[in-house]
N, CA and C atoms as an extended XYZ file, in Angstrom:
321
Properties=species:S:1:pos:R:3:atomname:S:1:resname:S:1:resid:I:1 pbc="F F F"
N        74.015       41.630     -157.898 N   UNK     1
C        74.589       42.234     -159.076 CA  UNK     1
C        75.086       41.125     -159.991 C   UNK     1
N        74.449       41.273     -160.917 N   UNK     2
C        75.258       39.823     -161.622 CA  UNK     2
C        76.020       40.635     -162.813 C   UNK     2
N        77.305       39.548     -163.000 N   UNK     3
C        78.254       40.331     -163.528 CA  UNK     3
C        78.420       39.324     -164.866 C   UNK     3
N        79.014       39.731     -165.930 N   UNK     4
C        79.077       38.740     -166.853 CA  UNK     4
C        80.502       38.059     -167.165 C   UNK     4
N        80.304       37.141     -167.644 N   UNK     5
C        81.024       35.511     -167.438 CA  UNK     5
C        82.570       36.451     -167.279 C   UNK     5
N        83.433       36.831     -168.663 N   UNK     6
C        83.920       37.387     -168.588 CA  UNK     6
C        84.606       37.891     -167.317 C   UNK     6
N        83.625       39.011     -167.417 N   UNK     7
C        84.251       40.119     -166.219 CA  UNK     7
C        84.397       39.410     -164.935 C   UNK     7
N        83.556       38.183     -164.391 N   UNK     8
C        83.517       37.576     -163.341 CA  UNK     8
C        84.943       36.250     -163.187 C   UNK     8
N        85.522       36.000     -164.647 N   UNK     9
C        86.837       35.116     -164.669 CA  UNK     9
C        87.638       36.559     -164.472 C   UNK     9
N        87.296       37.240     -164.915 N   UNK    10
C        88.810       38.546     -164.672 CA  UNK    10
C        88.929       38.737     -162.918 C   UNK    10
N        87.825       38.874     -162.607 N   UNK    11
C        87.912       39.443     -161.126 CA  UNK    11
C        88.476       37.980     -160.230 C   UNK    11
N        88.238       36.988     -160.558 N   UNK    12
C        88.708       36.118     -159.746 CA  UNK    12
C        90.064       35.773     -160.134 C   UNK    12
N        90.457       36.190     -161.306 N   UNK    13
C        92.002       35.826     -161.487 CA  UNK    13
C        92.924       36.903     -160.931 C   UNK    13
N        91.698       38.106     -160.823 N   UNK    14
C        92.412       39.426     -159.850 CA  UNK    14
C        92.253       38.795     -158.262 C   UNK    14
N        91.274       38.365     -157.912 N   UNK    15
C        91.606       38.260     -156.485 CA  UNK    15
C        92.210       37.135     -156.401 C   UNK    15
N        92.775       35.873     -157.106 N   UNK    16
C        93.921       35.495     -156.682 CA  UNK    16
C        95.062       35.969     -156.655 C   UNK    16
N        95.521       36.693     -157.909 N   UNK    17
C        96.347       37.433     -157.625 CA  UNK    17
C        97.022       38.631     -156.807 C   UNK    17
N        95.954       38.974     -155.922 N   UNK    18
C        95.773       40.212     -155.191 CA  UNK    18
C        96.253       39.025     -153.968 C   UNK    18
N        95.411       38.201     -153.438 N   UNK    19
C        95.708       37.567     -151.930 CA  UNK    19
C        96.783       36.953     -152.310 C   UNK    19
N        97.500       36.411     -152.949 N   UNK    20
C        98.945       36.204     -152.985 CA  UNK    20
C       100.110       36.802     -153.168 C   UNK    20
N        99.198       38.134     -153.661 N   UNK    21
C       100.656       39.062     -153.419 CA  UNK    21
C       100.705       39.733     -152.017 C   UNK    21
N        99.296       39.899     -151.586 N   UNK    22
C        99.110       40.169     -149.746 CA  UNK    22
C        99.327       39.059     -149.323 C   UNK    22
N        99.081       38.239     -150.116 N   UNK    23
C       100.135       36.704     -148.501 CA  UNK    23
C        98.569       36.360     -147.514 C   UNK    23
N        97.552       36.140     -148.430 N   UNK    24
C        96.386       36.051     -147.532 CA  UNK    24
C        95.660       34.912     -148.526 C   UNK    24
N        96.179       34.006     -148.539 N   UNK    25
C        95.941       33.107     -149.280 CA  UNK    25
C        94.170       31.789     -148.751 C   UNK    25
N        94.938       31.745     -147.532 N   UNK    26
C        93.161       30.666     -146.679 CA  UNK    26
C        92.379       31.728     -146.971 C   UNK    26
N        91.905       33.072     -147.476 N   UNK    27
C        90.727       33.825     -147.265 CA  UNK    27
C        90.218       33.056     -148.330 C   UNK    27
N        88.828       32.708     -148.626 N   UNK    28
C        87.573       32.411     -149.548 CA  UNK    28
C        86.914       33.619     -149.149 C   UNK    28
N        86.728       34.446     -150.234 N   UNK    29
C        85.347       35.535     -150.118 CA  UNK    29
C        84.379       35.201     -151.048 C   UNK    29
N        83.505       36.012     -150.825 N   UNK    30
C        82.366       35.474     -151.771 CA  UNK    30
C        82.217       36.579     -152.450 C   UNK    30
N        83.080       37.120     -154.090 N   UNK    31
C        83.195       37.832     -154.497 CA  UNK    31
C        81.772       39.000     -154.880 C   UNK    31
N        80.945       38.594     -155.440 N   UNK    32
C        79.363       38.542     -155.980 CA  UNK    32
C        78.912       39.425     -154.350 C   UNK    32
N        79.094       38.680     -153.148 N   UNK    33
C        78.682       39.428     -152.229 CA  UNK    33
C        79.439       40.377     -152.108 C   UNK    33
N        81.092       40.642     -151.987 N   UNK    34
C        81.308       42.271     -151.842 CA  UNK    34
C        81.082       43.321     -152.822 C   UNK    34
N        80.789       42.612     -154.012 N   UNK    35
C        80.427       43.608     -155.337 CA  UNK    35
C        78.823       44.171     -154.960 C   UNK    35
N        78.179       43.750     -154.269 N   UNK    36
C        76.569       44.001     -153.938 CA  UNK    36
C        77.263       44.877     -153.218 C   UNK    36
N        77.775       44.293     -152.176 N   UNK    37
C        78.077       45.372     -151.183 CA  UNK    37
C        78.344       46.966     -151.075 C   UNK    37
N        79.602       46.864     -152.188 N   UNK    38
C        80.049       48.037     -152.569 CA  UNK    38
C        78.998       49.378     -153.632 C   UNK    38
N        78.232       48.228     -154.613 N   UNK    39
C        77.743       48.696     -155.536 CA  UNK    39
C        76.243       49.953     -154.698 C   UNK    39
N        75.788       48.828     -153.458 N   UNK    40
C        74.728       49.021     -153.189 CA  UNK    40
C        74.887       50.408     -151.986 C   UNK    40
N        76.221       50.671     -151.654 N   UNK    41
C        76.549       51.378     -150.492 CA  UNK    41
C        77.072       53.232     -152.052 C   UNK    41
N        77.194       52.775     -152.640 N   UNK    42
C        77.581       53.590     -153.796 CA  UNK    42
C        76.505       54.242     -154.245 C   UNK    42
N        75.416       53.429     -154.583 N   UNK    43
C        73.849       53.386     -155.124 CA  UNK    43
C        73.297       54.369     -154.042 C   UNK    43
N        73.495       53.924     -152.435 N   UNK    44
C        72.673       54.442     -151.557 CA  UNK    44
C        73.665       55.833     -150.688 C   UNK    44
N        74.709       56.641     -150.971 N   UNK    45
C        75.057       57.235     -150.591 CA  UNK    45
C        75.931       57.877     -151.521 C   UNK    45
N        77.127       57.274     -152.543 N   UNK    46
C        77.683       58.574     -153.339 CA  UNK    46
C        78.754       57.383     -154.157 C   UNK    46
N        79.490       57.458     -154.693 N   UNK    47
C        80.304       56.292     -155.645 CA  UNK    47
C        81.531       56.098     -154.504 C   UNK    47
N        82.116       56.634     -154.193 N   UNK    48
C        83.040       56.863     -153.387 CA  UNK    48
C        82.542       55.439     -151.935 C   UNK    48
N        81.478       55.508     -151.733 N   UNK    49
C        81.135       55.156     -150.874 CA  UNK    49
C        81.189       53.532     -150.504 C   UNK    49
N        80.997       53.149     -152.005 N   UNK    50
C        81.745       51.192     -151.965 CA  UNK    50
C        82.912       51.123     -151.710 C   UNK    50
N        83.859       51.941     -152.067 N   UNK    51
C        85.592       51.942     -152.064 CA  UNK    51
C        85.980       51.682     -150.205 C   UNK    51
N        85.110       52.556     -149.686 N   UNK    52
C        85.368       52.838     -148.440 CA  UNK    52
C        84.313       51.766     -147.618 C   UNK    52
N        83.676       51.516     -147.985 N   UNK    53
C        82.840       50.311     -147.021 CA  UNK    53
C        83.432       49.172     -146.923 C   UNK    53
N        83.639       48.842     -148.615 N   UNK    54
C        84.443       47.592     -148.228 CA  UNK    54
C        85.966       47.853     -147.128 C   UNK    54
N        86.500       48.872     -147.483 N   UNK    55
C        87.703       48.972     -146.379 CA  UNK    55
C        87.055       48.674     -145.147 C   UNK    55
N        86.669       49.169     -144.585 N   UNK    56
C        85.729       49.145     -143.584 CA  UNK    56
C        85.369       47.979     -143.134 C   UNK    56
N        84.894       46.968     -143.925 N   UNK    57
C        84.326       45.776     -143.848 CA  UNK    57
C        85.763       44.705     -143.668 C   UNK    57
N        86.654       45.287     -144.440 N   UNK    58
C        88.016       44.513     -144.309 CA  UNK    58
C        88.582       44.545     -143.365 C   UNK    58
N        88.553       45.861     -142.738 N   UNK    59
C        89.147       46.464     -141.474 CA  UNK    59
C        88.356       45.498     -140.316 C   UNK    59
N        87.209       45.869     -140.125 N   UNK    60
C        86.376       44.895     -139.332 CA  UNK    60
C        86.533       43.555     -138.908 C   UNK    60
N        86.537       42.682     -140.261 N   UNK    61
C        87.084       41.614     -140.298 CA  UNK    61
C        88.051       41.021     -139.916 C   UNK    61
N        89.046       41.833     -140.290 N   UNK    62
C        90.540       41.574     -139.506 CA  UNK    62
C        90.427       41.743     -138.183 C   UNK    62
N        89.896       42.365     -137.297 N   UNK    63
C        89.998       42.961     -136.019 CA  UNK    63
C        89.123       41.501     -135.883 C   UNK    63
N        88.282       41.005     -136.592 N   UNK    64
C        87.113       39.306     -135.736 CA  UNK    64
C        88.021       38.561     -135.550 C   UNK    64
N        88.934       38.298     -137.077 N   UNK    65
C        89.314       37.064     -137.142 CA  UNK    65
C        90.703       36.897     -136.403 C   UNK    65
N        91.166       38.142     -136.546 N   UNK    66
C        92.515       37.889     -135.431 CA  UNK    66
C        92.591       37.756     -134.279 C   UNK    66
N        91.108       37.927     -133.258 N   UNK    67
C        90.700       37.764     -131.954 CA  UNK    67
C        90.579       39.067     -131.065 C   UNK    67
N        90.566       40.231     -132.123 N   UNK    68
C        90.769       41.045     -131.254 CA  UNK    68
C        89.064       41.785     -130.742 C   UNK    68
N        88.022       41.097     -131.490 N   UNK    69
C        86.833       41.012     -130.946 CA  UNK    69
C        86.495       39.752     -130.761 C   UNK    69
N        85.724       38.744     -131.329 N   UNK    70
C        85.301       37.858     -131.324 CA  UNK    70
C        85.471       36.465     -131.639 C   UNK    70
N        87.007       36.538     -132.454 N   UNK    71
C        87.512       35.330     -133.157 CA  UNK    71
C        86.684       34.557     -133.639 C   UNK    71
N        86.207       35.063     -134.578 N   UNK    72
C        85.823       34.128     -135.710 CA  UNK    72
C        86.943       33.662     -136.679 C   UNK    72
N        86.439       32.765     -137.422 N   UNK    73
C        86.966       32.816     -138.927 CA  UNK    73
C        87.217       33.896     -139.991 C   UNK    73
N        87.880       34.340     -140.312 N   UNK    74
C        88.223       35.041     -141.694 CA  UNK    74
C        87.304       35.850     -142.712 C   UNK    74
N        86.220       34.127     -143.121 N   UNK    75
C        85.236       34.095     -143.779 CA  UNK    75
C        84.131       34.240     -143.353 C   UNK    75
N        83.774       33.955     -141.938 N   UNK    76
C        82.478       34.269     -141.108 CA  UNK    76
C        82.414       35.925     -140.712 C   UNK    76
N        83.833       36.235     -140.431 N   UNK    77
C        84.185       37.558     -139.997 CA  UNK    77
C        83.663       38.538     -141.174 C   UNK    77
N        84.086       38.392     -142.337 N   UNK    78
C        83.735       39.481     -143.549 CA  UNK    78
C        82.304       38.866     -143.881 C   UNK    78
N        81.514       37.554     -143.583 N   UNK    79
C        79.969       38.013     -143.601 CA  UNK    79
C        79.632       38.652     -143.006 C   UNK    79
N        80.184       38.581     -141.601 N   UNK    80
C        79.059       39.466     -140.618 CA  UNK    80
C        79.366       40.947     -140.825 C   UNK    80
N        80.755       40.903     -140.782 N   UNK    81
C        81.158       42.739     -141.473 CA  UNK    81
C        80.046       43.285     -142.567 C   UNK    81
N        80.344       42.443     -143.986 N   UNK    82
C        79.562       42.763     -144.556 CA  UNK    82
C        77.895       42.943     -144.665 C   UNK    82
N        77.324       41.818     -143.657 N   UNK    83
C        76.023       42.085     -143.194 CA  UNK    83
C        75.535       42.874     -142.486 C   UNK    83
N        76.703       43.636     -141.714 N   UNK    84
C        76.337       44.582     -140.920 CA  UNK    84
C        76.328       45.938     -141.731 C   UNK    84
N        77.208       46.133     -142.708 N   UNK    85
C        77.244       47.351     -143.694 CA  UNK    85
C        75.918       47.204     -144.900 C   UNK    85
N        75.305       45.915     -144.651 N   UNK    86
C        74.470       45.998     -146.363 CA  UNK    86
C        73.117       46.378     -145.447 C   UNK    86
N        73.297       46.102     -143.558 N   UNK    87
C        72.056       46.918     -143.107 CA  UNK    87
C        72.475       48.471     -142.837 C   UNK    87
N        73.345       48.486     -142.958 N   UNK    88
C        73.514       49.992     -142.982 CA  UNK    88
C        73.353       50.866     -143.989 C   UNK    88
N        73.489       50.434     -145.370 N   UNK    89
C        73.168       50.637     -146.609 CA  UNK    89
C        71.718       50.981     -146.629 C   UNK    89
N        70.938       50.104     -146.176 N   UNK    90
C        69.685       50.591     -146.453 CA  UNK    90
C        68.770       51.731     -145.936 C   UNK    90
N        69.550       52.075     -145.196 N   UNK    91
C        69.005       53.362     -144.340 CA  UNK    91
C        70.094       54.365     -145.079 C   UNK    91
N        70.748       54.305     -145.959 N   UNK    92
C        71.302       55.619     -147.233 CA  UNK    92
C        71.997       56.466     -145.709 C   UNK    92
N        72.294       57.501     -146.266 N   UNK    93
C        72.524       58.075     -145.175 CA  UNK    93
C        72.045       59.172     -144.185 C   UNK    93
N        71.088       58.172     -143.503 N   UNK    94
C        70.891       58.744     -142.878 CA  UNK    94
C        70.257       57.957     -141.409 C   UNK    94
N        71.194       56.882     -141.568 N   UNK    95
C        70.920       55.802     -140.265 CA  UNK    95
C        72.160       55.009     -139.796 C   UNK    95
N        71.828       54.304     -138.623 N   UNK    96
C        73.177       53.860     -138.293 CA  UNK    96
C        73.234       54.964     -136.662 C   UNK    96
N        74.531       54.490     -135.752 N   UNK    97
C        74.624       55.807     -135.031 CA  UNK    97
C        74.248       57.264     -134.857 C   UNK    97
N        74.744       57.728     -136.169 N   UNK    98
C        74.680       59.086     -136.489 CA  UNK    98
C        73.429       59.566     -136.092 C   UNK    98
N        72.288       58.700     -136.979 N   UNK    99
C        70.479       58.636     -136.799 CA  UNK    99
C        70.368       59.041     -135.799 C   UNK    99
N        70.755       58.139     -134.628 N   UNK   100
C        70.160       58.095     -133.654 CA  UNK   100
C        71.018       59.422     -132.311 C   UNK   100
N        72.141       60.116     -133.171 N   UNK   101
C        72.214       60.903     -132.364 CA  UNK   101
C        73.758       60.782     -131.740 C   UNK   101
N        74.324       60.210     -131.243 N   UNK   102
C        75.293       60.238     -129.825 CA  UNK   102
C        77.000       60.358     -131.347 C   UNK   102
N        77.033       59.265     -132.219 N   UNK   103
C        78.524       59.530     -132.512 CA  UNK   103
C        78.658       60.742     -133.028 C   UNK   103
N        77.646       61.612     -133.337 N   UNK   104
C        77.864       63.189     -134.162 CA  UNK   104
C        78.223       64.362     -133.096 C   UNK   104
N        78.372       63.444     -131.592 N   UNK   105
C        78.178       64.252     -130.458 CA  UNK   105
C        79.911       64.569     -130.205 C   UNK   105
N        81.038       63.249     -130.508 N   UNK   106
C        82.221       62.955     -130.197 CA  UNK   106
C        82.463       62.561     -128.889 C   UNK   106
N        81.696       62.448     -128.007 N   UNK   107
C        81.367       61.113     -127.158 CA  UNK   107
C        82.038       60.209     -127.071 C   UNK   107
C-alpha cells in the first residue's frame, strides 16, 4: 500500500507518539507492513476486519516476545504474527482452522 509522503510523516509522528505514551518505546515496526496488513484483511473479509487483526497480531506478539511462547524479539515477534495473518488473509474467509473444520466444533 503505498501511502503518500504526507500521510506517511503523520503516521510516524503518530506512532511515536502512541509508543511513548504506552511506554513501548524499543518496538521498531515496520509501519507500511501493518497498513498492508490491515488494509488487505479489510479488502479480504469486511472493514472491521484490519482493526481486529492487527489486535490480534499485537496480542500474538506480546505473548512471543515476553516468552510466553517462543521468545523472540518484539520485532521478529510482530513479523511472524503478521505473516501468519497476511496468510490467513488470503484464503478471505474462508480458511485457516475454521476451513478445515475442528475450531467451529469448540473443541
Amino acid at each position: 500500500m503505498a501511502v503518500h509522503d504526507d500521510n506517511a510523516l503523520d503516521l510516524d509522528q503518530w506512532s511515536r507518539r502512541l509508543t511513548q505514551a504506552l511506554q513501548i518505546l524499543d518496538l521498531k515496526v515496520d509501519t507500511q507492513e501493518i497498513l498492508q496488513l490491515a488494509q488487505r484483511a479489510s479488502g479480504a473479509l469486511s472493514p472491521g476486519a484490519g482493526a481486529l487483526t492487527t489486535f490480534y497480531v499485537g496480542y500474538a506478539a506480546a505473548l512471543d516476545a515476553t516468552g510466553n511462547r517462543a521468545g523472540k524479539t518484539p520485532d521478529q515477534a510482530v513479523r511472524d504474527a503478521a505473516a501468519t495473518a497476511l496468510r490467513l488473509t488470503d484464503d478471505g474467509d474462508h480458511g485457516g482452522q475454521d476451513g478445515v473444520g475442528w475450531a467451529a466444533t469448540g473443541q
